[in-house]
C-alpha positions as protocol buffer text, in pm:
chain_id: "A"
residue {
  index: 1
  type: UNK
  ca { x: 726 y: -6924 z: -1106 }
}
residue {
  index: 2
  type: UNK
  ca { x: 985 y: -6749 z: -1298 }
}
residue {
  index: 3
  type: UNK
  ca { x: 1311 y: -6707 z: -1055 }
}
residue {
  index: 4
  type: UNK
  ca { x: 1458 y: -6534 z: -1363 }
}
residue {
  index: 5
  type: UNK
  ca { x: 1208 y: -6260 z: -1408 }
}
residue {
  index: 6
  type: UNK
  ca { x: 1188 y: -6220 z: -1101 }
}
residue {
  index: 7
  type: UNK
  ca { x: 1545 y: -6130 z: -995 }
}
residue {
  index: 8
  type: UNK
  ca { x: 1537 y: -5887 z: -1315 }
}
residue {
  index: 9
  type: UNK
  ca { x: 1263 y: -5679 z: -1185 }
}
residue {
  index: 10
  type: UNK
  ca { x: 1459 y: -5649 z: -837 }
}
residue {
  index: 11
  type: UNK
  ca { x: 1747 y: -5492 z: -1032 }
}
residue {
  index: 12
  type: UNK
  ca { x: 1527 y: -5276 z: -1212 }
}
residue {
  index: 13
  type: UNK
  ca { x: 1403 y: -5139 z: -920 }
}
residue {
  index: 14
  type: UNK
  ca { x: 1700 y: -5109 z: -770 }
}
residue {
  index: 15
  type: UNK
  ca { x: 1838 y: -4916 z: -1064 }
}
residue {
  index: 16
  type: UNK
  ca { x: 1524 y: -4688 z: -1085 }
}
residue {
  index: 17
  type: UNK
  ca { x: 1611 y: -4612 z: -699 }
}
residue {
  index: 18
  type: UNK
  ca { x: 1895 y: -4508 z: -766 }
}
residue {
  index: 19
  type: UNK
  ca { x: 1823 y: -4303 z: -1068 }
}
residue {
  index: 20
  type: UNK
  ca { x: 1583 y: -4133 z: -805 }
}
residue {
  index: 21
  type: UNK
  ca { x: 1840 y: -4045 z: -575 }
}
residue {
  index: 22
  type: UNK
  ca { x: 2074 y: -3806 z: -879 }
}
residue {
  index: 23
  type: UNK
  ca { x: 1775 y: -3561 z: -816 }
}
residue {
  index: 24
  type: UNK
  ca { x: 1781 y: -3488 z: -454 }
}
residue {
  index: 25
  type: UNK
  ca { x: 1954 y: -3205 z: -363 }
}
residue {
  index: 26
  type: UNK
  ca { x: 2142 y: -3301 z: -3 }
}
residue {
  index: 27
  type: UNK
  ca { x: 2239 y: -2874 z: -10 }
}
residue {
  index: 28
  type: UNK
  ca { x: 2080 y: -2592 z: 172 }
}
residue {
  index: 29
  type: UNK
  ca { x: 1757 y: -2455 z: 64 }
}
residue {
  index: 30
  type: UNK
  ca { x: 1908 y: -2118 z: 171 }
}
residue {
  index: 31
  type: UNK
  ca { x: 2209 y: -2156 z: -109 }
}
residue {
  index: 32
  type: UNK
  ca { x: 1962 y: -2255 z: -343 }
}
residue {
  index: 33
  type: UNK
  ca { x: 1749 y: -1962 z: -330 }
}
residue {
  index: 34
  type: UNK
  ca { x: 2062 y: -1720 z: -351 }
}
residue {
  index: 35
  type: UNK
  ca { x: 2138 y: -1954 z: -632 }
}
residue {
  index: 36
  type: UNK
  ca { x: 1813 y: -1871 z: -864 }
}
residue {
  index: 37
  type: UNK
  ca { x: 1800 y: -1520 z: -762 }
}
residue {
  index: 38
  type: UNK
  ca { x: 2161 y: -1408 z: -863 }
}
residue {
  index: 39
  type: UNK
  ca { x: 2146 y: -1588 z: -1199 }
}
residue {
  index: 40
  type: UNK
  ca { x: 1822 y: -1439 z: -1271 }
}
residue {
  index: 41
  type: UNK
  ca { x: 1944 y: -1081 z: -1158 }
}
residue {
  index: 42
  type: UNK
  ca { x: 2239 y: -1147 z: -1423 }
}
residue {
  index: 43
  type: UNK
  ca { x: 2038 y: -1241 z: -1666 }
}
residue {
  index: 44
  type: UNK
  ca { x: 1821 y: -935 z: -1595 }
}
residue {
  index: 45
  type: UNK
  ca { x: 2085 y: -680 z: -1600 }
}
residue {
  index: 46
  type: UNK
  ca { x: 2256 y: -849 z: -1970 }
}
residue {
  index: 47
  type: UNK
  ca { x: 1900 y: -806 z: -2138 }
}
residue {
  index: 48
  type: UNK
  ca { x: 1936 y: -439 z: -1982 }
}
residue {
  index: 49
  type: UNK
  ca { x: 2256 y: -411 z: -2224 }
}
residue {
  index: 50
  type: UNK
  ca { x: 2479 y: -473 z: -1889 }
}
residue {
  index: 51
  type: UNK
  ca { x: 2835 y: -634 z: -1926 }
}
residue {
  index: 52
  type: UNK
  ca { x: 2747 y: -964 z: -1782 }
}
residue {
  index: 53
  type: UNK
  ca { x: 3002 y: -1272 z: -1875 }
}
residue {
  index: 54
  type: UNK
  ca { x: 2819 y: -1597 z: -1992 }
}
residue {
  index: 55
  type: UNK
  ca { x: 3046 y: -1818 z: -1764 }
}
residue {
  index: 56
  type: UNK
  ca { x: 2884 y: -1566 z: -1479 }
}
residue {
  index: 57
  type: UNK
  ca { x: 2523 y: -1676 z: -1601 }
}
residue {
  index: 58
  type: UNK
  ca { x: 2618 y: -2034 z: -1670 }
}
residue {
  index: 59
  type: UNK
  ca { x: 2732 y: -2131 z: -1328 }
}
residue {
  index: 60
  type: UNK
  ca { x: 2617 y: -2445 z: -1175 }
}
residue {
  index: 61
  type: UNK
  ca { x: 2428 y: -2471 z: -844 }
}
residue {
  index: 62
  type: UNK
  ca { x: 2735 y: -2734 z: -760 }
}
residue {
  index: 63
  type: UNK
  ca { x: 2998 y: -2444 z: -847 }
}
residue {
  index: 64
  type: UNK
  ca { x: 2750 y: -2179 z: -684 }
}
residue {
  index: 65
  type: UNK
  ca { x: 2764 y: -2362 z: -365 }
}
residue {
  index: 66
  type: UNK
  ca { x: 3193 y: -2443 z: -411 }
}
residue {
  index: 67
  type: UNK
  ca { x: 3260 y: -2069 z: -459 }
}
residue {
  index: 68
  type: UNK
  ca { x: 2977 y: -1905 z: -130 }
}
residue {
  index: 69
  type: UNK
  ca { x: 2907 y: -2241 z: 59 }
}
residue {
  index: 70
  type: UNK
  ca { x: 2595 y: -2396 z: 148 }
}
residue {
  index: 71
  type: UNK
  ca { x: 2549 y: -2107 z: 363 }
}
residue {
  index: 72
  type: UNK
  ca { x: 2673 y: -1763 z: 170 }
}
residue {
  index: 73
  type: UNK
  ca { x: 2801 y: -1437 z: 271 }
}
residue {
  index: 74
  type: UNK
  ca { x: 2511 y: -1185 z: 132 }
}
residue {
  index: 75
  type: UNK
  ca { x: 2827 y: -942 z: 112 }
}
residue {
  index: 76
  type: UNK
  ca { x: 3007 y: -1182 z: -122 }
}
residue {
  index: 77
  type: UNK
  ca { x: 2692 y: -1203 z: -382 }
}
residue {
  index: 78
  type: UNK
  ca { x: 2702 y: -861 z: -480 }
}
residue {
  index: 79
  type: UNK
  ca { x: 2712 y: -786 z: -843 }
}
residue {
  index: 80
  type: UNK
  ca { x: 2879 y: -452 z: -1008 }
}
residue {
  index: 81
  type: UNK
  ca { x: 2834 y: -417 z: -1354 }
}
residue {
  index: 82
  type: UNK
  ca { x: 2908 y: -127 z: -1633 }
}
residue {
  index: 83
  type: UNK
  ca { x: 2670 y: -60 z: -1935 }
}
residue {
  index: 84
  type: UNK
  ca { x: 2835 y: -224 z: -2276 }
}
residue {
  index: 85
  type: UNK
  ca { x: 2763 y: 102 z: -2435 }
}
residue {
  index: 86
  type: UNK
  ca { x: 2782 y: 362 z: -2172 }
}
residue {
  index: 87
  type: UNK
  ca { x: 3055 y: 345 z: -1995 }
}
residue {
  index: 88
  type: UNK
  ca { x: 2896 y: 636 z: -1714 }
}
residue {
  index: 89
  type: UNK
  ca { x: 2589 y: 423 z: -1687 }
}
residue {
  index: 90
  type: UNK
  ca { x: 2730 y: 163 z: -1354 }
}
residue {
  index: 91
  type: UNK
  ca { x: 2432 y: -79 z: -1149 }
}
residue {
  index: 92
  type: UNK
  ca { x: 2507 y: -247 z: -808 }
}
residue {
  index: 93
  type: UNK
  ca { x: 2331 y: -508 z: -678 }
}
residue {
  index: 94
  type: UNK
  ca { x: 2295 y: -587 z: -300 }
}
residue {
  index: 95
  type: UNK
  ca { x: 2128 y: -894 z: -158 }
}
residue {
  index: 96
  type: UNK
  ca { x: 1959 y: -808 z: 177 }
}
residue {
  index: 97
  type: UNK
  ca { x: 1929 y: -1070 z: 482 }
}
residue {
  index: 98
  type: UNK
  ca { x: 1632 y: -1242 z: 581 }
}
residue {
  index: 99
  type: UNK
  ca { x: 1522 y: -993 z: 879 }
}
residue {
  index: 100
  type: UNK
  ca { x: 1300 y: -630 z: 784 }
}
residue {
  index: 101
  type: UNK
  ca { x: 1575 y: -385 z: 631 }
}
residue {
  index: 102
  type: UNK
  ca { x: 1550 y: -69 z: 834 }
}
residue {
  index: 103
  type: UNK
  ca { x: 1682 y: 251 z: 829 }
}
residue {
  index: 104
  type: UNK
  ca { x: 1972 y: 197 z: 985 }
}
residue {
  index: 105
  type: UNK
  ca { x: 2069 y: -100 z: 711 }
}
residue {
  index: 106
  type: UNK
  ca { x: 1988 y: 153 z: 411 }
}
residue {
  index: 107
  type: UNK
  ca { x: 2220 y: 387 z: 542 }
}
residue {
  index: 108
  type: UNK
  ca { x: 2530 y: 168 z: 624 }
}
residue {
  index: 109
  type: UNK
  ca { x: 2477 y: 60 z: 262 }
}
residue {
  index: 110
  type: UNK
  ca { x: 2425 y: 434 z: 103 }
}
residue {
  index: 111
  type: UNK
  ca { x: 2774 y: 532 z: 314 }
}
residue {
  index: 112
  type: UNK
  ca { x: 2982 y: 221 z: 162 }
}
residue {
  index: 113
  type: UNK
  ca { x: 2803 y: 342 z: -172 }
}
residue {
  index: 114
  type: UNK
  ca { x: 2949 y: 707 z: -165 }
}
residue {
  index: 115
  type: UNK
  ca { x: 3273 y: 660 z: -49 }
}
residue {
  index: 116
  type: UNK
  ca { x: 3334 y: 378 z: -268 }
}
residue {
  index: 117
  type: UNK
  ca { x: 3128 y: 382 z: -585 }
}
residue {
  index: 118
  type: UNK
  ca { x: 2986 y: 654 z: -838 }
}
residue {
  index: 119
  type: UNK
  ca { x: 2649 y: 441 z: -945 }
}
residue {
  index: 120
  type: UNK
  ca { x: 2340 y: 520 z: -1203 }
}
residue {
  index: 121
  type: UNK
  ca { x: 2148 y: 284 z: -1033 }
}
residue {
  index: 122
  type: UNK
  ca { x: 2104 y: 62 z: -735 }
}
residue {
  index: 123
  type: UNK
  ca { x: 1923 y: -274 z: -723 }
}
residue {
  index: 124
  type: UNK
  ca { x: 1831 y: -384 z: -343 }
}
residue {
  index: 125
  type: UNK
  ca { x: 1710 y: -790 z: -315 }
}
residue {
  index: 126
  type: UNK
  ca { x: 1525 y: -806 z: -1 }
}
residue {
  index: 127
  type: UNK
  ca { x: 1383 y: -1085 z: 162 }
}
residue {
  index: 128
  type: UNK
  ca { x: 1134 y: -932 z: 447 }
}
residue {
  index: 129
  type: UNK
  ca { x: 946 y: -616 z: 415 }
}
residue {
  index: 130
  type: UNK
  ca { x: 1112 y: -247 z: 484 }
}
residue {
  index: 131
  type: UNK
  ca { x: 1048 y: -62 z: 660 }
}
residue {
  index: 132
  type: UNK
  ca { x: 863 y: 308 z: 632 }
}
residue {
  index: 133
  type: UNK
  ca { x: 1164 y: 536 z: 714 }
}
residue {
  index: 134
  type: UNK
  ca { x: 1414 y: 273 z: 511 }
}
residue {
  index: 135
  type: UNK
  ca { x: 1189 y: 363 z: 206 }
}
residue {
  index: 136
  type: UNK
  ca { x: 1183 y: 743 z: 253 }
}
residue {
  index: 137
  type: UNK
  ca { x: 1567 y: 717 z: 309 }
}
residue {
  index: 138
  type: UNK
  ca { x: 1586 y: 510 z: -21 }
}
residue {
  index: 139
  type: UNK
  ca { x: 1369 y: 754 z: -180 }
}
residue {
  index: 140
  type: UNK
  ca { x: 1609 y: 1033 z: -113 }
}
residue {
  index: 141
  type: UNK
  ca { x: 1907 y: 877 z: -313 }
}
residue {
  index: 142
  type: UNK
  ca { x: 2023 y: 1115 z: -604 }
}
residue {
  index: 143
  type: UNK
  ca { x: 2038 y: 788 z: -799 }
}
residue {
  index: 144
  type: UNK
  ca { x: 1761 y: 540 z: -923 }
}
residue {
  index: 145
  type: UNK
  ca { x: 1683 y: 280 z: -650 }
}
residue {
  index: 146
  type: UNK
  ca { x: 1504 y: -69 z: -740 }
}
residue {
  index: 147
  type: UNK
  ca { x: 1399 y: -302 z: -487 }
}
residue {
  index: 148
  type: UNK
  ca { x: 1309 y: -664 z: -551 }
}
residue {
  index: 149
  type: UNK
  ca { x: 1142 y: -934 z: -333 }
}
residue {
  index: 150
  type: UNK
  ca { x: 1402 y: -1253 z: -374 }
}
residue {
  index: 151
  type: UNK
  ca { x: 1084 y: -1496 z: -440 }
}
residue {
  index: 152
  type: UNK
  ca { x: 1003 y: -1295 z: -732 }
}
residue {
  index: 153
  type: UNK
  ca { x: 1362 y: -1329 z: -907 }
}
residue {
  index: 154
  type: UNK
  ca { x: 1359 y: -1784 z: -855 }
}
residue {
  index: 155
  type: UNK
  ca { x: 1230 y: -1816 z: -1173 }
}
residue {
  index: 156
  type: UNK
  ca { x: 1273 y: -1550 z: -1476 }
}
residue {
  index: 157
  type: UNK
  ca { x: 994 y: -1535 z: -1614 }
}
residue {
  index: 158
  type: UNK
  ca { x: 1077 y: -1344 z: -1923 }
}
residue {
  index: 159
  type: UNK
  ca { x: 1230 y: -1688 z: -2045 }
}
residue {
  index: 160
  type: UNK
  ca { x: 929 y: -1864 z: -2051 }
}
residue {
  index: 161
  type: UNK
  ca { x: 876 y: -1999 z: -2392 }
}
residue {
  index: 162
  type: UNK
  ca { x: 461 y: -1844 z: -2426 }
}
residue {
  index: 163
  type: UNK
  ca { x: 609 y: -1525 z: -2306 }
}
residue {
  index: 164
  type: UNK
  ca { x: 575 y: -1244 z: -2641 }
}
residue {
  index: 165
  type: UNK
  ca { x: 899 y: -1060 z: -2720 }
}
residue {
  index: 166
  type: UNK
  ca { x: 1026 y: -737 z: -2540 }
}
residue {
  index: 167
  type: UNK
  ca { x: 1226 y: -449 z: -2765 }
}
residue {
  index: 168
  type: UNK
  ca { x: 1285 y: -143 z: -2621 }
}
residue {
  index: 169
  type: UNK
  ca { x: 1310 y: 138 z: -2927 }
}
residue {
  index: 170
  type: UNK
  ca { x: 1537 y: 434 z: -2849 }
}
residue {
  index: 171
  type: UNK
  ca { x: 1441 y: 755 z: -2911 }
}
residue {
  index: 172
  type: UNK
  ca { x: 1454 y: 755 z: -3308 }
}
residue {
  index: 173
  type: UNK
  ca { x: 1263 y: 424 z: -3293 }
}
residue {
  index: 174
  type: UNK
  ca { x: 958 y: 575 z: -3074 }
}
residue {
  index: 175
  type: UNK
  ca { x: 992 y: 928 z: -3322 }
}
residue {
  index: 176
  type: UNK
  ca { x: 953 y: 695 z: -3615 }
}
residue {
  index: 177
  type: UNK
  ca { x: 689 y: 463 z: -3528 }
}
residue {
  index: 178
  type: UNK
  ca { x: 471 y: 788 z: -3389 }
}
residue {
  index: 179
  type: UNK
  ca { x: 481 y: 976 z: -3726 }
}
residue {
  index: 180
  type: UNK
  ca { x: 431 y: 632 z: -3929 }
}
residue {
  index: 181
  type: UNK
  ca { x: 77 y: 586 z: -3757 }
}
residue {
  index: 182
  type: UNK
  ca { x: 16 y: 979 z: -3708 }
}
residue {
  index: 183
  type: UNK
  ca { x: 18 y: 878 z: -3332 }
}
residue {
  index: 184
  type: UNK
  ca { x: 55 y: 1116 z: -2966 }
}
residue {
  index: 185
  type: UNK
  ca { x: 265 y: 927 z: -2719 }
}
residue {
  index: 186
  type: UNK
  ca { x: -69 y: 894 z: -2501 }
}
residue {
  index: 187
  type: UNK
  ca { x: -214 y: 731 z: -2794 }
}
residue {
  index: 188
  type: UNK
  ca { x: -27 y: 372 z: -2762 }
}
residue {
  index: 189
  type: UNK
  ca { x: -157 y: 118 z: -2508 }
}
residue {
  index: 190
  type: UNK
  ca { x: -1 y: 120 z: -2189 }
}
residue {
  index: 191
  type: UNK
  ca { x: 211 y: -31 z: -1995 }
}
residue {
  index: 192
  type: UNK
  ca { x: 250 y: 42 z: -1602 }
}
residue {
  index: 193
  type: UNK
  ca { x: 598 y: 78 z: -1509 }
}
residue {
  index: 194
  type: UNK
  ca { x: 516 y: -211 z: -1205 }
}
residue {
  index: 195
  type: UNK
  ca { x: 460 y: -435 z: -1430 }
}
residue {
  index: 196
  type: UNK
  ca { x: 643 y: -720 z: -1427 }
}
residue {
  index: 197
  type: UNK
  ca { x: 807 y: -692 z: -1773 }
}
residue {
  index: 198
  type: UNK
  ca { x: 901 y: -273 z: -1749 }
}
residue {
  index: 199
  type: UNK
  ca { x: 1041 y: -394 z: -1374 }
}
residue {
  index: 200
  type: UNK
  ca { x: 1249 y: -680 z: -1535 }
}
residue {
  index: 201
  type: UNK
  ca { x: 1386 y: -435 z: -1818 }
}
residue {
  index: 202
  type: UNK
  ca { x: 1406 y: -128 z: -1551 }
}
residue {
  index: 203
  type: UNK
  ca { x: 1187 y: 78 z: -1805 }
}
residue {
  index: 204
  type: UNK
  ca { x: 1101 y: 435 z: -1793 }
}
residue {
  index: 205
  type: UNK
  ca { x: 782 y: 628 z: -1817 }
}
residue {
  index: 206
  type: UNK
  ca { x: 750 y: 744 z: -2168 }
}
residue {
  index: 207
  type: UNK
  ca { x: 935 y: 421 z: -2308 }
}
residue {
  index: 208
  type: UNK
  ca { x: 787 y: 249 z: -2561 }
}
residue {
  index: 209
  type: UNK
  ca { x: 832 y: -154 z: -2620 }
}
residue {
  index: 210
  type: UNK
  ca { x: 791 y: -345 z: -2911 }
}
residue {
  index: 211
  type: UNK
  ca { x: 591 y: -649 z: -2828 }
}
residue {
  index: 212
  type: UNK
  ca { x: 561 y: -971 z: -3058 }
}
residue {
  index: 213
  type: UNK
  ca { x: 341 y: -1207 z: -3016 }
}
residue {
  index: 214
  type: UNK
  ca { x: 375 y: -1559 z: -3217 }
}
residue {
  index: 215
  type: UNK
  ca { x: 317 y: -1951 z: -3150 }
}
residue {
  index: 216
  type: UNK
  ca { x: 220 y: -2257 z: -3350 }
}
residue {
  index: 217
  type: UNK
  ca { x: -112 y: -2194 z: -3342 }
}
residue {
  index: 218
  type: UNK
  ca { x: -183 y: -1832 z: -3393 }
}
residue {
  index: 219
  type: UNK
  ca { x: 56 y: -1572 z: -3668 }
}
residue {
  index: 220
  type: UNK
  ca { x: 294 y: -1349 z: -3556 }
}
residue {
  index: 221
  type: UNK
  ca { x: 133 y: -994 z: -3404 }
}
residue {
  index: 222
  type: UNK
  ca { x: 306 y: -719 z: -3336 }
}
residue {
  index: 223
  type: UNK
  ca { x: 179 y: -386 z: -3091 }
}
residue {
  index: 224
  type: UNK
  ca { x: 330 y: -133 z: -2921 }
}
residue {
  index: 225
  type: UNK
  ca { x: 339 y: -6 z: -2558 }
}
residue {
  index: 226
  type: UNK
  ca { x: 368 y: 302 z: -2374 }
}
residue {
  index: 227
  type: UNK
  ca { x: 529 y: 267 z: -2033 }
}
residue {
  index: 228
  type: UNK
  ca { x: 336 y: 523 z: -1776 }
}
């Protein structure tokens, strides 16, 4: 019997063990969640052409957790943002807790809103259902509303590397591409507006994406889509 051999394979295993151990994560499952959301909602709002700083998007879980604790303030997560380009167009976002947001909830938010902010758009992350009358109140805002479930914002999937390519023409883009192909708007293939791709970019019925399609194994395509 080897003695030799034998020792080295304890202390590989004991190394290996260890090795294991760099991966567990001894936080909060709670801190991790609010973790994956907020840097996908950044993410989300610089693709929309939002002023979002890099260091913002390129926080650590381990800084995450430093700067809101294992167990964060919802309040403290919120994330104000102007357009790069227009300066009137202003999102906020507002994580929700973990209970049903009622009524009551959506208007304690809308108050702090109008005495304290002039916003183009509001982005709600909820974590339970709302309720009927929080919708209707939601729907009554003079500004646009979005609400997202947190589970759907732990991974962006927009980053994925099979994902095509998202370009949103402006106006002279859509004018353009219409007359090159002697096209009506109701022409192009569609795209619903819940989709997961016109929800990510906050699209607009009557928006048209560019959508490119390439891998190793197929050539680049290229179509078009109507948002409706």
């Amino acid at each position: 019997m080897d003695l030799n051999n034998g020792l080295a394979m304890d202390v590989d295993v004991e190394n290996f063990g260890t090795c294991l151990t760099s991966f567990i994560d001894d936080g909060t499952v709670e801190s991790h969640r609010y973790f994956l959301a907020r840097r996908t909602m950044l993410e989300m709002l610089k693709d929309r052409g939002f002023a979002i700083p890099n260091s913002e998007i390129d926080t650590t879980l381990l800084e995450f957790r430093e700067k809101y604790g294992q167990r964060p303030d919802i309040d403290r997560l919120r994330i104000s943002a102007m357009h790069r380009t227009d300066l009137t167009n202003k999102v906020l976002v507002i994580f929700c807790g973990p209970t049903a947001v009622k009524v009551n909830v959506i208007r304690s938010i809308l108050t702090q809103i109008m005495n304290k902010e002039s916003l183009s758009r509001l982005i709600l992350v909820i974590q339970n259902q709302m309720t009927n009358p929080a919708m209707k109140a939601v729907e009554l805002c003079s500004f646009k509303v979005e609400i997202f479930q947190i589970t759907d914002l732990l991974v962006n999937s927009t980053k994925q590397v099979l994902k095509p390519r998202h370009e949103l023409l402006n106006d002279a883009e859509k004018e353009k591409l219409l007359k090159k192909y002697n096209l009506e708007e109701k022409q192009l293939p569609r795209m619903s507006q819940k989709d997961a791709i016109a929800r990510y970019y906050g699209l607009e019925k009557g928006q048209v994406v560019k959508v490119t399609y390439s891998s190793e194994i197929i050539e680049t395509h290229v179509t078009y889509r109507c948002v409706w």
